[in-house]
N, C-alpha and C positions, 0 to 999 in steps of 0.2 A: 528295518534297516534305514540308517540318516543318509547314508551315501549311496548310491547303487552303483555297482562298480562294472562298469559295460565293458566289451572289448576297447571300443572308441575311447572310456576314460583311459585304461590303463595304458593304452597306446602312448597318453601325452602326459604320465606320469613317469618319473623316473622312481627307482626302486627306494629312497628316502620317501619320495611323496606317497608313494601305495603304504610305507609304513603308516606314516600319519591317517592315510584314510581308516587304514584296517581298524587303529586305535581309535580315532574318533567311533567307527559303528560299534564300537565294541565298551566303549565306553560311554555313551551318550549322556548318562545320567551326570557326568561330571563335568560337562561343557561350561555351563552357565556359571560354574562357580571358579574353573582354570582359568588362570590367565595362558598366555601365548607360551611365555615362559615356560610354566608348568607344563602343561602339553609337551611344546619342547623335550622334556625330560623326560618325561614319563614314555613317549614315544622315542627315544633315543635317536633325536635329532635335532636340529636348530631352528630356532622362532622363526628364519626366515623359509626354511623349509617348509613349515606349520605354515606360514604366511602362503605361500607360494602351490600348497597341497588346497589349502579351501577355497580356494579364488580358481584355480582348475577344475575343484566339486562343485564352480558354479554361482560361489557366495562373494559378495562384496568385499568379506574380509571377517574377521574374528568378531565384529559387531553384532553384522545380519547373521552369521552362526549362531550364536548365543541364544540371539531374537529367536528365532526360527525353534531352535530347541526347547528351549523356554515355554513357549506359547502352546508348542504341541504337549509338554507336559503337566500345561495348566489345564489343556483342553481335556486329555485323561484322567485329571484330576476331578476337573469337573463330572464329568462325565459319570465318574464313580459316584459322586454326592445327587446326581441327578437319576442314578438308579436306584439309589438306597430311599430316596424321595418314593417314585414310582414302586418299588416295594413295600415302602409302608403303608399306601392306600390302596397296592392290590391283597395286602393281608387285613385291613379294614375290612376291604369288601369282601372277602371270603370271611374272616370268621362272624361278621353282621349275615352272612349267606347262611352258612351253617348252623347259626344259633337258630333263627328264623323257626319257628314251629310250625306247620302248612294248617293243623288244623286252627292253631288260635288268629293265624291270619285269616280265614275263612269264616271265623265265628266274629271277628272284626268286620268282617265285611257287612256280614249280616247286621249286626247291630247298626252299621249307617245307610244300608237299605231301608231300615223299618224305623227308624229316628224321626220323629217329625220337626226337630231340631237339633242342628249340629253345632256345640262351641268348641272350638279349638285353643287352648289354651298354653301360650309360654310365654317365657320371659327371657331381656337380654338378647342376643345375638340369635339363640333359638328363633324368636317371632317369624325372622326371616321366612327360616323354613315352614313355620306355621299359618305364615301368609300365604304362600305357593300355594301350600298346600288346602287353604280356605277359597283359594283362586282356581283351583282347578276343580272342587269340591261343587262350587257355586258351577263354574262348566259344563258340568253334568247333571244342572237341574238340581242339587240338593240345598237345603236353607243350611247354611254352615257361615257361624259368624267368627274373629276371632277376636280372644279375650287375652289382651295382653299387657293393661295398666295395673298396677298395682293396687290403685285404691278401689278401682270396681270390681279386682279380686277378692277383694277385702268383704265387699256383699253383693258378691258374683248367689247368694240366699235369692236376693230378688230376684234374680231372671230365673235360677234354674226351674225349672217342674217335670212332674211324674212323666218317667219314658224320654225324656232329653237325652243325647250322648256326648259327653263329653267327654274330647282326648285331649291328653298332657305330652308335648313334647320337652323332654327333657334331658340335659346330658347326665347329670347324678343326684338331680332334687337338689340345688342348693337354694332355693327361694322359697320361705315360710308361705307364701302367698301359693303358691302349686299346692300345696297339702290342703291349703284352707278351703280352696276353689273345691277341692275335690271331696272333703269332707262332706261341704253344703249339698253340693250333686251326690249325694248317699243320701242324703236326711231329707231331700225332697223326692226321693223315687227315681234317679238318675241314674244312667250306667256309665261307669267312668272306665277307660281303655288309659292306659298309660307306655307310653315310645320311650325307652330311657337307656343309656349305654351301659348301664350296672345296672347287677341287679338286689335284691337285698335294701332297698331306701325305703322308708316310711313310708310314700304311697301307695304300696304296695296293700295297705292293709284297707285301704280305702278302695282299690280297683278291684274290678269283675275281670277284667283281662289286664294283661301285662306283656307287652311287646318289648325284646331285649335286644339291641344289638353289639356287635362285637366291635371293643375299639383297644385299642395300643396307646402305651403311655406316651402320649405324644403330644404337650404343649406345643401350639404352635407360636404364639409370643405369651412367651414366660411370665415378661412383668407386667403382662396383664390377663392372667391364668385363661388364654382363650383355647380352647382344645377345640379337636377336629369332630363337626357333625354332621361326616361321614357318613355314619352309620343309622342316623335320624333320617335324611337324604333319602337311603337305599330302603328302609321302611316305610317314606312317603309316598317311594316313587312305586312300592312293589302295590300297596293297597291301591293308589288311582290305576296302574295299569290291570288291574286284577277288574276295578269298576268298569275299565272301559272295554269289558271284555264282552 
């Protein structure tokens, strides 16, 4: 309710002015866009009674009315587009939950328990994550480097050797250079784990394990097709807390 209508207001309302209130609560969506006039009308009474009804609910005049309506409507509005936010990263995090295999994360594990070298490898915006995630790796004692220039992907051959593990974070494989990485660590005796928000992409035919999480078509800036890696995040963070168990 826009007005709240006390004993004490009605007391010093005359029966034109309790009309105008009852219309104003009753109408509130159409404040901001009536004039005084209108009001008037529609409430079957006169601008000056309209005038004389809001400055008794309190208000400066048909201005601060407006304002005040206005603001609480943008505030709802908001509100709404700030839940539909918060919805679409708690359906990330659940369907990246659900997807989640326990055993293939547990046979991940193992593989960088017993690794006597770890490369972590992305590219783009990924690295980020791939960084943390090299950062927290190294915290617990393991030799984990990350690989995330292009041209030493390119003969990412020279470093790899027999028993290496190398993990791909990735959101759908769009970098030739991830496939190539991951090839070489096959063809020297590597095992290669791959983090990717689809599933179905060419590296797949190269890795020993495949890590999938769940994400929603959700560009977050368009013209620069950056999406959300959410569910990369929730992968990184499940295997370090799993190590530091």
């Amino acid at each position: 309710m826009l007005i709240e209508v006390t004993q004490e207001l009605k007391a010093r309302l005359t029966a034109s002015e309790l009309q105008v209130v009852s219309w104003l609560n009753e109408n509130e969506e159409k404040i901001p866009d009536d004039s005084i006039n209108q009001i008037a009308e529609e409430s079957f009474t006169s601008p000056a009674t309209v005038s004389r009804a809001i400055r008794k609910a309190g208000f400066n005049g048909i201005a601060e009315l407006k304002y005040r309506v206005s603001a609480k409507m943008n505030y709802v509005a908001d509100e709404k587009v700030v839940n539909e936010i918060f919805n679409k990263s708690l359906t990330e995090c659940q369907k990246t939950i659900e997807a989640l295999d326990v055993d293939t994360i547990l046979r991940v594990i193992r593989y960088i328990k017993f690794s006597e070298k770890i490369y972590i490898v992305a590219r783009g915006t990924t690295k980020l994550i791939a960084r943390d995630f090299e950062f927290q790796l190294q915290m617990l004692g393991y030799n984990a480097y990350l690989l995330s220039d292009s041209q030493i992907l390119k003969v990412s051959y020279k470093l790899f050797k027999k028993d290496d593990l190398v993990i791909i974070f990735t959101v759908k494989n769009s970098t030739p250079e991830l496939e190539l990485a991951a090839k070489y660590a096959k063809e020297k005796g590597g095992r290669v784990v791959t983090c990717c928000c689809i599933a179905g992409t060419s590296l797949e035919k190269y890795s020993d394990l495949s890590v999938f999480g769940g994400t929603k078509n959700n560009n977050i800036i368009e013209e620069f097709s950056i999406v959300s890696r959410l569910p990369l995040h929730i992968i990184s963070r499940t295997l370090i807390d799993y190590l530091m168990l």
